[in-house]
Each structure stands twice: as structure tokens, then as C-alpha cells.
Biopython code that builds the backbone (N, CA, C, O; Angstrom):
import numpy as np
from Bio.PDB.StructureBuilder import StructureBuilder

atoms = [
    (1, "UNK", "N", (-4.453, 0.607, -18.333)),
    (1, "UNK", "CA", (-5.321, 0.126, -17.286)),
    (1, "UNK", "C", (-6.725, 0.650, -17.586)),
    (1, "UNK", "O", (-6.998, 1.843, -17.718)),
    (2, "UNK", "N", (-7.761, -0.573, -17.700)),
    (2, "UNK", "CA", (-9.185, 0.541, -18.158)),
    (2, "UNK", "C", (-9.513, 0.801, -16.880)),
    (2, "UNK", "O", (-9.532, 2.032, -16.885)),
    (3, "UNK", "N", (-9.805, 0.430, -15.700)),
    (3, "UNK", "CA", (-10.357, 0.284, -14.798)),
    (3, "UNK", "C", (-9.294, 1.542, -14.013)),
    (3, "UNK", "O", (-8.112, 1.815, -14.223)),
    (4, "UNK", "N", (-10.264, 2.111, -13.080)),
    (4, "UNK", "CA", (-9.095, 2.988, -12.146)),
    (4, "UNK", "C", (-9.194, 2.365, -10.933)),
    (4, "UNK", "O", (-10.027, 1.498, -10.667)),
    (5, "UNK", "N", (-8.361, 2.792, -10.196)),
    (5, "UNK", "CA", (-7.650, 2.072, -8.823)),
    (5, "UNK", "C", (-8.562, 2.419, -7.810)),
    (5, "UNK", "O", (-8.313, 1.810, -6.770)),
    (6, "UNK", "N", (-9.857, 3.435, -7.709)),
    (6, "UNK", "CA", (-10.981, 3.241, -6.559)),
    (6, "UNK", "C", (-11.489, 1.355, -7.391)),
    (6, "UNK", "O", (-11.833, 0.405, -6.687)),
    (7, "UNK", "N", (-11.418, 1.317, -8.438)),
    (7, "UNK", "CA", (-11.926, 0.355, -8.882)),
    (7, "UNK", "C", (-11.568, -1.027, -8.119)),
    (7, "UNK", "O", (-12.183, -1.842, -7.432)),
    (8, "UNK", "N", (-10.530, -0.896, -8.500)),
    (8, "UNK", "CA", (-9.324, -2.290, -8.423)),
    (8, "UNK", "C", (-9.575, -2.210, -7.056)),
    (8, "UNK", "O", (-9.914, -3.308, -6.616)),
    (9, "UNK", "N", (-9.519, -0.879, -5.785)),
    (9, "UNK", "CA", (-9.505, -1.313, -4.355)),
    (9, "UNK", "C", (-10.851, -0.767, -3.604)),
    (9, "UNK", "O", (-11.006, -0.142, -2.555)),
    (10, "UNK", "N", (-11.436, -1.091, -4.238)),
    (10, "UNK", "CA", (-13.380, -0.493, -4.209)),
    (10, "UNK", "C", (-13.037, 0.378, -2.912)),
    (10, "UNK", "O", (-13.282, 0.105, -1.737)),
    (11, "UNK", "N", (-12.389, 1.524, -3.459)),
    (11, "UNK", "CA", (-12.725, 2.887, -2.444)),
    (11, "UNK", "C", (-13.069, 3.976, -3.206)),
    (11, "UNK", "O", (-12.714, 3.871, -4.380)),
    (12, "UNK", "N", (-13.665, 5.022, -2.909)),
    (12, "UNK", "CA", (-14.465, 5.663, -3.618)),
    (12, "UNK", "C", (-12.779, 6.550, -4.183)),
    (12, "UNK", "O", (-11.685, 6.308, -3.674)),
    (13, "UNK", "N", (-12.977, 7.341, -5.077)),
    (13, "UNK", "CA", (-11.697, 7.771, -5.984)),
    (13, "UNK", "C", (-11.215, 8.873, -5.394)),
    (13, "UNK", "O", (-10.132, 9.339, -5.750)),
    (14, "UNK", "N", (-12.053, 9.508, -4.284)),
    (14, "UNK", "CA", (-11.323, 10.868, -3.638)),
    (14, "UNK", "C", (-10.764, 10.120, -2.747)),
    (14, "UNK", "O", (-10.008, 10.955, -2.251)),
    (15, "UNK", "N", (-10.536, 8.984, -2.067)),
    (15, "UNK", "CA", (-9.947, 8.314, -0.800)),
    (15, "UNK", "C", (-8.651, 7.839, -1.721)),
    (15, "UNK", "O", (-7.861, 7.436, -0.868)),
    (16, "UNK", "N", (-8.042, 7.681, -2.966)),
    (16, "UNK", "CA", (-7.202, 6.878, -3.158)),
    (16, "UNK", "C", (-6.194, 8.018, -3.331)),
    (16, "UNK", "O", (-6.399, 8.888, -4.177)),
    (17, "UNK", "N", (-4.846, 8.033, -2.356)),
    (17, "UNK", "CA", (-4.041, 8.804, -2.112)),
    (17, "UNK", "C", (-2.712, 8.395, -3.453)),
    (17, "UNK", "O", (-2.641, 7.401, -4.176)),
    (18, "UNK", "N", (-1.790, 9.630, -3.369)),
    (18, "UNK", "CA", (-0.742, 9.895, -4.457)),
    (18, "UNK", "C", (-0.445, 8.404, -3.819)),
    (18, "UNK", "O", (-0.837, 7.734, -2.863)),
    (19, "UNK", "N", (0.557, 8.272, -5.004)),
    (19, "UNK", "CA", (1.231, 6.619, -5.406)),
    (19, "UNK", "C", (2.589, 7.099, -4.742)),
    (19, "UNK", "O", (3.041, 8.060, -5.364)),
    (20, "UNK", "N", (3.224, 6.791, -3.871)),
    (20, "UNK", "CA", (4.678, 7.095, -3.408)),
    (20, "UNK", "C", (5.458, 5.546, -3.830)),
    (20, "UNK", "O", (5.303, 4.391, -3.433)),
    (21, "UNK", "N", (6.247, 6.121, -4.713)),
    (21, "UNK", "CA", (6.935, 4.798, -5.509)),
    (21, "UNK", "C", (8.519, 4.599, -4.879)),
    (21, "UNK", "O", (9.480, 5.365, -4.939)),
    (22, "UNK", "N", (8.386, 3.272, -4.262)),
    (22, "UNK", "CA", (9.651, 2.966, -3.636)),
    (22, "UNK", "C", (9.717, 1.890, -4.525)),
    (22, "UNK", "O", (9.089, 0.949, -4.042)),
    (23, "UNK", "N", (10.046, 1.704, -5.262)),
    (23, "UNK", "CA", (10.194, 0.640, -6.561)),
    (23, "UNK", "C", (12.223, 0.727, -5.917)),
    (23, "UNK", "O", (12.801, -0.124, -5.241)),
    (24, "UNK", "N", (12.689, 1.799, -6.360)),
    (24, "UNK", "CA", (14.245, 1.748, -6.377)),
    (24, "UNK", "C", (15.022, 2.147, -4.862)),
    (24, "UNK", "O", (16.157, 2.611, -4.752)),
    (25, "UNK", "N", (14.164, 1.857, -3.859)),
    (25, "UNK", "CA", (14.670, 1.646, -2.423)),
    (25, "UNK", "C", (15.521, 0.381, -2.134)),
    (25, "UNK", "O", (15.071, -0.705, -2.501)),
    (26, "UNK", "N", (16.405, 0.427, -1.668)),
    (26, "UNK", "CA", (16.862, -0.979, -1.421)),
    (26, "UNK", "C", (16.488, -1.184, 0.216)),
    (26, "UNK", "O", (16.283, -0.341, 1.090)),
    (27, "UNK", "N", (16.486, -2.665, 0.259)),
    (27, "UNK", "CA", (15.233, -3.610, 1.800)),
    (27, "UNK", "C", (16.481, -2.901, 2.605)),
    (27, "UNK", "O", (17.600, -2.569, 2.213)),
    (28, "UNK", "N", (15.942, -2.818, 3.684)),
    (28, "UNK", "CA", (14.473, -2.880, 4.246)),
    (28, "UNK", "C", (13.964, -1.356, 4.214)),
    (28, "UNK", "O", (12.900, -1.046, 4.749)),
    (29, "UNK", "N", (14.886, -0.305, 3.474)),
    (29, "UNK", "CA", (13.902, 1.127, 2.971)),
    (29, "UNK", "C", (12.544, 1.400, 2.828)),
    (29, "UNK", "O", (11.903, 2.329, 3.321)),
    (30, "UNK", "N", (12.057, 0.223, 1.886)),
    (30, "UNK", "CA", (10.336, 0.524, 1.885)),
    (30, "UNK", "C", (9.691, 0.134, 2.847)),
    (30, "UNK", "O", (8.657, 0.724, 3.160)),
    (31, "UNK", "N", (10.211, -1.111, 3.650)),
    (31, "UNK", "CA", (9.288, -1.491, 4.796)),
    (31, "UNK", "C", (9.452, -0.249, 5.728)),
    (31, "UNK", "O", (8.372, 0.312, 5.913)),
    (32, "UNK", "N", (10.420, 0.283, 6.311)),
    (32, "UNK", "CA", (10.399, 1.076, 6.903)),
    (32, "UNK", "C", (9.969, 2.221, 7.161)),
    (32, "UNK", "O", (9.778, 2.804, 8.229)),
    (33, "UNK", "N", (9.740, 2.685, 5.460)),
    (33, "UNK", "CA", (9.138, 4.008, 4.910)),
    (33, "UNK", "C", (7.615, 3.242, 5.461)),
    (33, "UNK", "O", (7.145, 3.131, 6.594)),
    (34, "UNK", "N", (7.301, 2.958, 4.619)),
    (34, "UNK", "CA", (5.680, 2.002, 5.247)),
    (34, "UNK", "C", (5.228, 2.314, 6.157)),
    (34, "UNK", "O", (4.365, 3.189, 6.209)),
    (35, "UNK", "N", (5.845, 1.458, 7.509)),
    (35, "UNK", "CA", (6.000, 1.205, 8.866)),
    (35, "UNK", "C", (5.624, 2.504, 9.002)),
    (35, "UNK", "O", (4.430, 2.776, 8.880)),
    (36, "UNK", "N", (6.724, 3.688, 9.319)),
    (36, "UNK", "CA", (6.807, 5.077, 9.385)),
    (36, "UNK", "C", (5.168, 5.696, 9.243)),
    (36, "UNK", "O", (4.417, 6.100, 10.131)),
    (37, "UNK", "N", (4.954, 5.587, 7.743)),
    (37, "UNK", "CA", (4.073, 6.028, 7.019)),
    (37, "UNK", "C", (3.007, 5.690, 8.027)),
    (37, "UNK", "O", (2.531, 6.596, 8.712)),
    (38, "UNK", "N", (2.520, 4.199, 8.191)),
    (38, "UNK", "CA", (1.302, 4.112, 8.945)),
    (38, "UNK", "C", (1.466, 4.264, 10.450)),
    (38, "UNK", "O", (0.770, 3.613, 11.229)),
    (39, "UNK", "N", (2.016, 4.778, 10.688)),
    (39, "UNK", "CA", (2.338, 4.985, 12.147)),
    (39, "UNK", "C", (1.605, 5.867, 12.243)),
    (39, "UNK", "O", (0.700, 5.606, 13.036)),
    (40, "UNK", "N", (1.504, 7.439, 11.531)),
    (40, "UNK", "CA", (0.655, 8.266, 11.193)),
    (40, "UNK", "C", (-0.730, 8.096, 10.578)),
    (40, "UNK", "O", (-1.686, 8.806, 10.892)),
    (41, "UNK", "N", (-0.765, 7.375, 9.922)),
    (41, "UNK", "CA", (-1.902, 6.836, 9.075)),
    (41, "UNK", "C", (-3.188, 7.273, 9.827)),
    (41, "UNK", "O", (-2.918, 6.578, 10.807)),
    (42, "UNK", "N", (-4.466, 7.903, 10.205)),
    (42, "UNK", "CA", (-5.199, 8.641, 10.604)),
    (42, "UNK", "C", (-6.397, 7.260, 9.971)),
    (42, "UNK", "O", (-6.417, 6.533, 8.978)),
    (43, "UNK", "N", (-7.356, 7.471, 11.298)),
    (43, "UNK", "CA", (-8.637, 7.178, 10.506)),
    (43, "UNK", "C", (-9.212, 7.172, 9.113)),
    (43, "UNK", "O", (-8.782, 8.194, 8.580)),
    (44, "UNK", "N", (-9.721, 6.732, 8.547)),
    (44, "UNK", "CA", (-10.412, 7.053, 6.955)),
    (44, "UNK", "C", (-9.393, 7.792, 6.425)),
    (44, "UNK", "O", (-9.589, 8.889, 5.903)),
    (45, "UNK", "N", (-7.750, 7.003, 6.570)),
    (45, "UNK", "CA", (-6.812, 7.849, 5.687)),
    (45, "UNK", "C", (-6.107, 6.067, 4.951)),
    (45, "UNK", "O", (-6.176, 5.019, 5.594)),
    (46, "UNK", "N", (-5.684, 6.149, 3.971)),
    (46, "UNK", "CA", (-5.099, 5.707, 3.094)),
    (46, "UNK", "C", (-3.805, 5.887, 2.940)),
    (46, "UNK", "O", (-3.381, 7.042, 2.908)),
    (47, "UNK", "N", (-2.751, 4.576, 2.791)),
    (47, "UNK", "CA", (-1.715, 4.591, 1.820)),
    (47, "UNK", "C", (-1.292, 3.808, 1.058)),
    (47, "UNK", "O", (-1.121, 2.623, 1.344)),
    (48, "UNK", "N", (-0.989, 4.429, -0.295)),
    (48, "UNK", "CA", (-0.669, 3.188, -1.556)),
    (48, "UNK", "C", (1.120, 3.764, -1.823)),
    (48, "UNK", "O", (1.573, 4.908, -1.789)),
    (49, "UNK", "N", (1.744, 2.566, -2.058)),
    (49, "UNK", "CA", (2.718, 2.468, -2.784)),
    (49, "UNK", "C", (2.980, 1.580, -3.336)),
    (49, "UNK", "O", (2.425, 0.536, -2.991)),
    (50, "UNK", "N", (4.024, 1.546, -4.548)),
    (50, "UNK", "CA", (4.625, 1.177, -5.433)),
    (50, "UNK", "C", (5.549, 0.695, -5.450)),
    (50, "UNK", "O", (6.431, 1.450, -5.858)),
    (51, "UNK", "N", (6.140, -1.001, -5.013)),
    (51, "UNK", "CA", (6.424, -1.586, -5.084)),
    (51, "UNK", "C", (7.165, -2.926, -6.245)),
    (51, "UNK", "O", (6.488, -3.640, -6.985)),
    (52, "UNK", "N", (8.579, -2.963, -6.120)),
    (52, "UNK", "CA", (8.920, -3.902, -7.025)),
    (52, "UNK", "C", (8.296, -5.350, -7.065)),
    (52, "UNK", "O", (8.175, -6.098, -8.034)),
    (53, "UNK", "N", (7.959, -5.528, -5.837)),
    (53, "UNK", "CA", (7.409, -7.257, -5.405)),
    (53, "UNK", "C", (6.724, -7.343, -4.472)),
    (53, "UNK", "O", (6.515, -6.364, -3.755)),
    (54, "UNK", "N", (6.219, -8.483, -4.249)),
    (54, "UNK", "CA", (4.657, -8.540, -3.276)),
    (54, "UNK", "C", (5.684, -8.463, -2.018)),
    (54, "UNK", "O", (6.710, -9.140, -2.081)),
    (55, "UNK", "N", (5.501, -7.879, -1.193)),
    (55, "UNK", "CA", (6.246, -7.486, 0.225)),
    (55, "UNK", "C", (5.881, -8.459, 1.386)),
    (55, "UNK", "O", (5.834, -8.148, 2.576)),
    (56, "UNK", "N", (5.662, -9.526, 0.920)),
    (56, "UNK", "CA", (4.997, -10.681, 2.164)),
    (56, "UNK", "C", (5.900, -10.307, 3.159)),
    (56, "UNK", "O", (5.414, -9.292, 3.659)),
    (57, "UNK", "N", (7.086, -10.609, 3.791)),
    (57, "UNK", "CA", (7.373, -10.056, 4.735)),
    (57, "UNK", "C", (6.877, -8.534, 5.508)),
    (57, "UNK", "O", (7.397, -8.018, 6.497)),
    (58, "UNK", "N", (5.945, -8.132, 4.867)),
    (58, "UNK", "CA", (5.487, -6.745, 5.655)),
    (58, "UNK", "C", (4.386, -7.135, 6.498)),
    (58, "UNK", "O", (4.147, -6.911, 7.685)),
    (59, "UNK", "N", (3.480, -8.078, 5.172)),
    (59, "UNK", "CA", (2.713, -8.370, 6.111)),
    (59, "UNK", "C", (2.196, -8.776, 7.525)),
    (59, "UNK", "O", (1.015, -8.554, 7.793)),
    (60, "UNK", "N", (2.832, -9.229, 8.237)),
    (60, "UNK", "CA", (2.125, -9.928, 9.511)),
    (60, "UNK", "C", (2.738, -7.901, 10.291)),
    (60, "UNK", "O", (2.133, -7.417, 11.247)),
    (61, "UNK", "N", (3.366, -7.501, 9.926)),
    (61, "UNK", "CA", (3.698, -5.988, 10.495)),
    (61, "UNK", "C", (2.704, -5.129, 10.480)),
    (61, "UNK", "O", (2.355, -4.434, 11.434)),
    (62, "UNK", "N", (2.205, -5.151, 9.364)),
    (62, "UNK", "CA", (0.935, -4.615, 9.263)),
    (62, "UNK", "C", (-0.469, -4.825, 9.864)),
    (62, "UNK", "O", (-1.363, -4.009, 10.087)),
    (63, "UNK", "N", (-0.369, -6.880, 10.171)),
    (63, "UNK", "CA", (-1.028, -7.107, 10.686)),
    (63, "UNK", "C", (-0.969, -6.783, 12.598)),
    (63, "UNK", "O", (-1.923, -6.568, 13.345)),
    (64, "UNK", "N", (0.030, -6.834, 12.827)),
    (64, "UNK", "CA", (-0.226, -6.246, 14.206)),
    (64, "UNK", "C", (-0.983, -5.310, 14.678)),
    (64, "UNK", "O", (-1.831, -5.174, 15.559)),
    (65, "UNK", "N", (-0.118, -4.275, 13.324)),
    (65, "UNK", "CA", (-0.763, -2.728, 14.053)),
    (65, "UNK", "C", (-2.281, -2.586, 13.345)),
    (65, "UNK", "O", (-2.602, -1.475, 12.923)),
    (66, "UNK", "N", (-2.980, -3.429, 13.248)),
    (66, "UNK", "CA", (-4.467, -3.196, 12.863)),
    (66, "UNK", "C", (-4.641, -2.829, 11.667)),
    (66, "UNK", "O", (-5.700, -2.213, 11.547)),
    (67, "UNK", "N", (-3.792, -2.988, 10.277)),
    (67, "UNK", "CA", (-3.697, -2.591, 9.631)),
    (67, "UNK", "C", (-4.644, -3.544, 8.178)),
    (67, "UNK", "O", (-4.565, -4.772, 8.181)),
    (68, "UNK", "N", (-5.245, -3.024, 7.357)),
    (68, "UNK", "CA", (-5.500, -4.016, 6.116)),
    (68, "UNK", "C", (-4.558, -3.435, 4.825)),
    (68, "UNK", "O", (-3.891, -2.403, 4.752)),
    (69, "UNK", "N", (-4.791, -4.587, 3.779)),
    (69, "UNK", "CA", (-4.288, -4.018, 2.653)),
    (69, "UNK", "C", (-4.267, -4.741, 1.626)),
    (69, "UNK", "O", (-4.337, -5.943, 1.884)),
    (70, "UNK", "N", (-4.197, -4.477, 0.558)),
    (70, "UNK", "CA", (-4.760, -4.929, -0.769)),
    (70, "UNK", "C", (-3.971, -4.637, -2.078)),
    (70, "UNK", "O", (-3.638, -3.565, -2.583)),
    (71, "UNK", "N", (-3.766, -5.981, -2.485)),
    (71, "UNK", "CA", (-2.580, -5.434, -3.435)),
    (71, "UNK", "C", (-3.116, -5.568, -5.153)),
    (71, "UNK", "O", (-4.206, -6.077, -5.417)),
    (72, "UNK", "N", (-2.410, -5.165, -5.972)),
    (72, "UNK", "CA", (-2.895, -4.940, -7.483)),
    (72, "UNK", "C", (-1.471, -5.600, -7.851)),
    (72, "UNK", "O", (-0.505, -5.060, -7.312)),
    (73, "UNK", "N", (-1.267, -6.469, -8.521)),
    (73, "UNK", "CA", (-0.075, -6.525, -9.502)),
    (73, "UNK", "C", (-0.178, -6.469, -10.612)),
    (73, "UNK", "O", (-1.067, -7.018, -11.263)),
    (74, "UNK", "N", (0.932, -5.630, -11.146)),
    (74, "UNK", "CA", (1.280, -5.339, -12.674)),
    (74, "UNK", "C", (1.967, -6.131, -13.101)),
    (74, "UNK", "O", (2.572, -7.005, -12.479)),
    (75, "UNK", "N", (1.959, -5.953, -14.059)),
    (75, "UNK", "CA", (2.187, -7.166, -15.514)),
    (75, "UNK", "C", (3.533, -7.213, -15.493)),
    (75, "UNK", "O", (4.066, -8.144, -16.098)),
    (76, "UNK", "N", (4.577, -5.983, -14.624)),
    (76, "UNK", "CA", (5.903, -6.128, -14.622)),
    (76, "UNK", "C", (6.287, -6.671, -13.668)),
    (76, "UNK", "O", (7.489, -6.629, -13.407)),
    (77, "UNK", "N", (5.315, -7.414, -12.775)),
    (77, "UNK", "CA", (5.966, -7.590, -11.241)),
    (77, "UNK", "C", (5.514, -6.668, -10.441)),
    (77, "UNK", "O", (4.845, -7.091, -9.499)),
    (78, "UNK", "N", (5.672, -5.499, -10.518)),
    (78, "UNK", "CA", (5.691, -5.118, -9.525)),
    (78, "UNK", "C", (4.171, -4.913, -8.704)),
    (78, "UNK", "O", (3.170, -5.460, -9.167)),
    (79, "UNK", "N", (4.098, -4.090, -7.471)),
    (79, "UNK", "CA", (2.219, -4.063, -7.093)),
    (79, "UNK", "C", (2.340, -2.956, -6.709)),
    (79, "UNK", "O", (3.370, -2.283, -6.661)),
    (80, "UNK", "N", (1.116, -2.638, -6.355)),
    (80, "UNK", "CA", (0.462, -1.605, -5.949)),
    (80, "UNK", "C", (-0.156, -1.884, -4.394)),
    (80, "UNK", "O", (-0.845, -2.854, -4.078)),
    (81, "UNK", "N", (0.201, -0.963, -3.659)),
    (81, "UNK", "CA", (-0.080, -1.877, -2.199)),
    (81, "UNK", "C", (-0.653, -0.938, -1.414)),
    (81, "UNK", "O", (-0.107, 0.123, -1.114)),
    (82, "UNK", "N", (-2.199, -1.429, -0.919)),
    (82, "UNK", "CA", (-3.120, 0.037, -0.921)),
    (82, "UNK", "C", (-3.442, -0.477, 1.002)),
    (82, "UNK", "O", (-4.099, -1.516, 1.075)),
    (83, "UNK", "N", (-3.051, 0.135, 2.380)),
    (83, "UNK", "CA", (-2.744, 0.055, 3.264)),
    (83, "UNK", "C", (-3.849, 1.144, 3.741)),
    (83, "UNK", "O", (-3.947, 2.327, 3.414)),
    (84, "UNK", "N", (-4.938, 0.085, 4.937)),
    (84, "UNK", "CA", (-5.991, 1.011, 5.711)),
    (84, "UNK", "C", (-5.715, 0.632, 6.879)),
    (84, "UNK", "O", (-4.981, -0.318, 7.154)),
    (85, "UNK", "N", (-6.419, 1.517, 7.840)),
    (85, "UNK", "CA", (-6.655, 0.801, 9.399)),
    (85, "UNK", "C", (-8.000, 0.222, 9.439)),
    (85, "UNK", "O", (-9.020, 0.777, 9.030)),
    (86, "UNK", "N", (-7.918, -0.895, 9.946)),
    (86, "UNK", "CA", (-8.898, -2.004, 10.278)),
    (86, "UNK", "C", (-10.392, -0.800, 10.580)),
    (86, "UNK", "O", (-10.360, 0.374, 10.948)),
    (87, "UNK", "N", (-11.549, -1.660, 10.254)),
    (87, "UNK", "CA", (-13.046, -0.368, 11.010)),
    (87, "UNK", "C", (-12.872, -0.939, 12.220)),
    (87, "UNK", "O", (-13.542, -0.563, 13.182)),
]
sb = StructureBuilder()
sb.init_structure("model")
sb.init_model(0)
sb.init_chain("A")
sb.init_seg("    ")
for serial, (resi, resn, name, xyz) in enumerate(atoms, 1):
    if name == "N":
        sb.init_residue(resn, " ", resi, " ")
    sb.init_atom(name, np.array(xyz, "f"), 0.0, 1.0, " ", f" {name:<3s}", serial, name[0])
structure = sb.get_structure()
């Protein structure tokens, strides 16, 4: 990858949090972990994970709770799925 991932999700590089890889969760594990995850999710806080496939079903979940997010896919399938709260 030449580019780094403040890159890919134009946030500055101290905001882009560890990669928590649920690649080998079986459904609905990662949504839930997610869910969980941003439940906590704090102002000007970030979460990315690592994902086997684009998680469209998460989305409109995310969209409720005020949530944005932005995905990167890799060349294997899988993405990178970088989760803020709305400004």
C-alpha cells in the first residue's frame, strides 16, 4: 500500500485507531462487535475494522445511530471499514 490509511480516509494519522480484525467472526459477530463498539464510540473517536466483505447490511445501523463511515477495499475482498460520529 503506498498511500497510508489517514490517506485513504483523509484523517489526520494520530486519529486512525488499531485495525481490530474480525475477518474470521462468523455473522452476525462483527456486526455486533461494531454495534457494541460504537455504542461507546466518543466524540472525535474513531473505529476501523477489518472485514471479509463490504457489510451493507450494517449500514442503515449505523445510519441510525448518527454514525459515518468509509470503506477501503483490498484486492482480496476484503475492506477496511473506518466508522465516525456524524459533526
Amino acid at each position: 500500500m503506498d498511500k497510508s490509511l489517514s490517506d485513504y480516509f483523509s484523517v489526520p494519522e494520530n486519529e486512525i485507531p488499531d485495525i481490530i480484525d474480525l475477518r474470521n467472526l462468523e455473522a452476525p459477530e462483527p456486526m455486533e462487535t461494531i454495534l457494541l463498539a460504537c455504542a461507546q464510540l466518543g466524540p472525535d473517536k474513531n473505529y476501523l475494522a477489518h472485514l471479509p466483505h463490504v457489510p451493507t447490511p450494517l449500514f442503515p445501523h449505523l445510519e441510525t445511530r448518527g454514525l459515518n463511515w468509509q470503506l477501503l477495499e483490498e484486492a482480496d475482498g476484503s475492506v477496511l471499514l473506518l466508522i465516525r460520529r456524524k459533526p
